[in-house]
N, C-alpha and C positions, 0 to 999 in steps of 0.2 A: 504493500500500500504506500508505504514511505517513496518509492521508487517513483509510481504515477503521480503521488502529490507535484513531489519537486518539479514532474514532467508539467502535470497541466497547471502549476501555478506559472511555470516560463513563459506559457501558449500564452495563456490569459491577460499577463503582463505585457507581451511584446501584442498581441493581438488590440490592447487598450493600453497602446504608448500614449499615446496622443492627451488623453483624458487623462492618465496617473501622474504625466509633467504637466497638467494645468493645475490640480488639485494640488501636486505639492508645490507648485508656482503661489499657488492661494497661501497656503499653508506657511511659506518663507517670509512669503512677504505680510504675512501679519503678525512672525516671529520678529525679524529683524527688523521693520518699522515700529514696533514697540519698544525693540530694544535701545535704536537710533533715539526716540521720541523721548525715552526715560535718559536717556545720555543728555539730551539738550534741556531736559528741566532738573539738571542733577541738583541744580541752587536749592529747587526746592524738594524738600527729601520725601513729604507726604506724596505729595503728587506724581514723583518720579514712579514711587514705588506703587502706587493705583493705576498709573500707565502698564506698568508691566504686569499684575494681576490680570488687569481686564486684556489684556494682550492673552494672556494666558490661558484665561478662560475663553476666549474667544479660538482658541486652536481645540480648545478639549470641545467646543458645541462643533465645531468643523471636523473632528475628528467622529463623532456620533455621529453626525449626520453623512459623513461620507463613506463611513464602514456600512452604512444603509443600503448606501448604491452598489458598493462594488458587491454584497453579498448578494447583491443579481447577477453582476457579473460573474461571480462563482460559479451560479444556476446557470448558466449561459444566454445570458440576456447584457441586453447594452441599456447603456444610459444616459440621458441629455440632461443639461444643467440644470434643466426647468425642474427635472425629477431630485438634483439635490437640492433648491431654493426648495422646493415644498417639504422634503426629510428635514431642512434647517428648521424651519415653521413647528413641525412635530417633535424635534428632539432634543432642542436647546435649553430644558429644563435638564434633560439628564447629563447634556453636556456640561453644565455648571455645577452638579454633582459629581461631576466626576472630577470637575477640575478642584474639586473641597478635598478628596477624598486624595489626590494626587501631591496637595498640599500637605497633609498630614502625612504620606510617607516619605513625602522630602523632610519634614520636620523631623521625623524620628531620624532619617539618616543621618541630616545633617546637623543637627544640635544633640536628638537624647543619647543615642547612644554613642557619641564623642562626648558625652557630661559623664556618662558611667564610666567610661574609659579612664576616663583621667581623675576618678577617685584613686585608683590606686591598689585598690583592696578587692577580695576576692568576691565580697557579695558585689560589686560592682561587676567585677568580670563576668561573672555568670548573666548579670541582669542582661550587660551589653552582647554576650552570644544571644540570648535567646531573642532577643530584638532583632537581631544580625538573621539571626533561620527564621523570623517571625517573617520579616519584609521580602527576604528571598521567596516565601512559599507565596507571600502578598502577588510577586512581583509575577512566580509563572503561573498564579494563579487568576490575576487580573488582563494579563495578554488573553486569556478568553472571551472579556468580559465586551468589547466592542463587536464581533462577530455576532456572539450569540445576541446582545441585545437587536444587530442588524437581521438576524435569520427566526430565533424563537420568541423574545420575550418583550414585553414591555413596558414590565413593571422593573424599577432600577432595583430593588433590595431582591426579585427575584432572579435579576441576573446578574447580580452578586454571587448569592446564594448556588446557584447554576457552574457557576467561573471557579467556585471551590471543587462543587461534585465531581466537575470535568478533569480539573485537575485530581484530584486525590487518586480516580479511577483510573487516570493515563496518566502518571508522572513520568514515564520514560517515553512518551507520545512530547510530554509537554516540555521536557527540557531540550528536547530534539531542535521543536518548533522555536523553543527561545532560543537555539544557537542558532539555529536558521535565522534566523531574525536579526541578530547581531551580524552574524556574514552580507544580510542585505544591506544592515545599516553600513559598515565599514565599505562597501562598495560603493554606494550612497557618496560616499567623504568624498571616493573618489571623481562622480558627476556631481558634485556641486549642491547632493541632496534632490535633484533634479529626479533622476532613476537609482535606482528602484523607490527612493525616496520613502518616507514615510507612509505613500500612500500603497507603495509597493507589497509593503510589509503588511497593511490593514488585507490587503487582496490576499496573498498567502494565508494571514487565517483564519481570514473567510471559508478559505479552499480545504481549509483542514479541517475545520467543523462542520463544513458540509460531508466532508468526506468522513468523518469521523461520527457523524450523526446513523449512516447504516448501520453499524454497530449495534445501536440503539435497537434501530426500528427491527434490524434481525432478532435480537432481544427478546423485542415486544411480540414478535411470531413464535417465537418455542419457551413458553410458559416451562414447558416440562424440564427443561433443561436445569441444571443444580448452577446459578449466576457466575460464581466463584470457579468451574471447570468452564460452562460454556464461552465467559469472554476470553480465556485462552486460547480458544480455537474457531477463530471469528473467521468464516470463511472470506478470505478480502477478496481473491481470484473472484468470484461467482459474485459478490454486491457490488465489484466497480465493474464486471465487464461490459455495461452497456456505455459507461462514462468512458472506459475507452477506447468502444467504438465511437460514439460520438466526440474524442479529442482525435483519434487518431494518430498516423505517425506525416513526419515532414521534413523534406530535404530542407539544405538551407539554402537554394536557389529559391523555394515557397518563402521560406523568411523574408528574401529581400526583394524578388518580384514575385507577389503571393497573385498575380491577375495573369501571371503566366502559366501557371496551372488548369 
């Protein structure tokens, strides 16, 4: 399964170049004009730092709203902007939720446990490890958390709630997808954040939770089965074959003149 993911999140990507460097074109330019806008009011220190929140929360409602879109594109559907202007209208409550919640694990990173740290003593040590494996399991347990709310859910505390179960039940699915996710961003440095960008990375786990969702629904057909034996032996050959006949395979003359086919 791991093998066809990687395969059809490349299709999907190179197939919606064009829309993943507008979105993270979107995306920069309301990082780094925030950051500019906070650099020129730095006199005044309230304001600097209200520029950059709402800069901030302004990427996390852009980020809900466009993990919406692409997880069509996952399904194999396309998508115009008018379709993410109407996800913004619907999701920019969760988006601002999420950017609280994003807030509080930079807090714990970057202040609580550097304050345990530097007590000295061991109940300090231990507080700052479990802080340390609290925010790790936060961290590959929250990389679910924009997909699913773009594919199942709509209530924010139920796909919280969701972004745990996923993770606990696939943690070697989910540490995969986070080093995945790292290799796209370190690629990223090298375009500029342009490709695979940001939005590259939303696509990808899209692509994994759709793909990761058969599982499920296989699941939900063989009641009889004992949970604990039958997700060991999830048939993936036989739930993705139709996905890859509809990905198929492609030279890379189709890549570059895909109308010459």
């Amino acid at each position: 399964m791991i093998g066809f993911f990687l395969k059809k999140a490349f299709y999907d990507g190179w197939d919606n170049l064009l829309q993943i460097l507008v979105l993270n074109l979107l995306f920069l330019v309301i990082g780094v004009g925030g950051v500019l806008l906070a650099q020129k009011t730095a006199s005044v220190a309230v304001f600097s730092i209200a520029v950059l929140v709402c800069a901030g929360l302004a990427e996390c409602v852009l980020l809900v709203a466009a993990s919406t879109v692409l997880a069509g594109v996952a399904g194999y559907q396309s998508f115009s902007f008018k379709e993410l202007l109407q996800a913004l209208r619907e999701t920019w409550k969760h988006g601002l939720l999420l950017g609280a919640v994003i807030a509080v694990f930079s807090l714990v990173v970057l202040v609580t446990i550097p304050y345990y740290m530097a007590l000295g003593n061991m109940v300090g040590l231990i507080i700052a490890i479990v802080l340390f494996w609290t925010v790790i399991t936060l961290v590959l347990s929250f990389q679910w958390f924009l997909a699913i709310r773009g594919q199942l859910e709509k209530n924010f505390i139920k796909c919280v709630r969701k972004s745990f179960l996923l993770f606990f039940d696939n943690p070697g699915f989910s540490i995969f997808l986070f080093v995945y996710s790292l290799v796209l961003l370190a690629l990223s440095v090298v375009m500029i954040f342009l490709v695979p960008g940001v939005m590259g990375i939303l696509l990808a786990q899209n692509n994994a939770l759709r793909l990761r969702l058969y599982k499920y629904d296989w699941l939900e057909q063989h009641p009889e089965l004992d949970y604990r034996v039958a997700r060991k032996s999830v048939p993936w050959s036989e739930l993705i074959a139709e996905d890859e006949e509809t990905v198929g395979t492609r030279s890379l003359k189709s890549f570059i003149f895909p109308w010459k086919d």
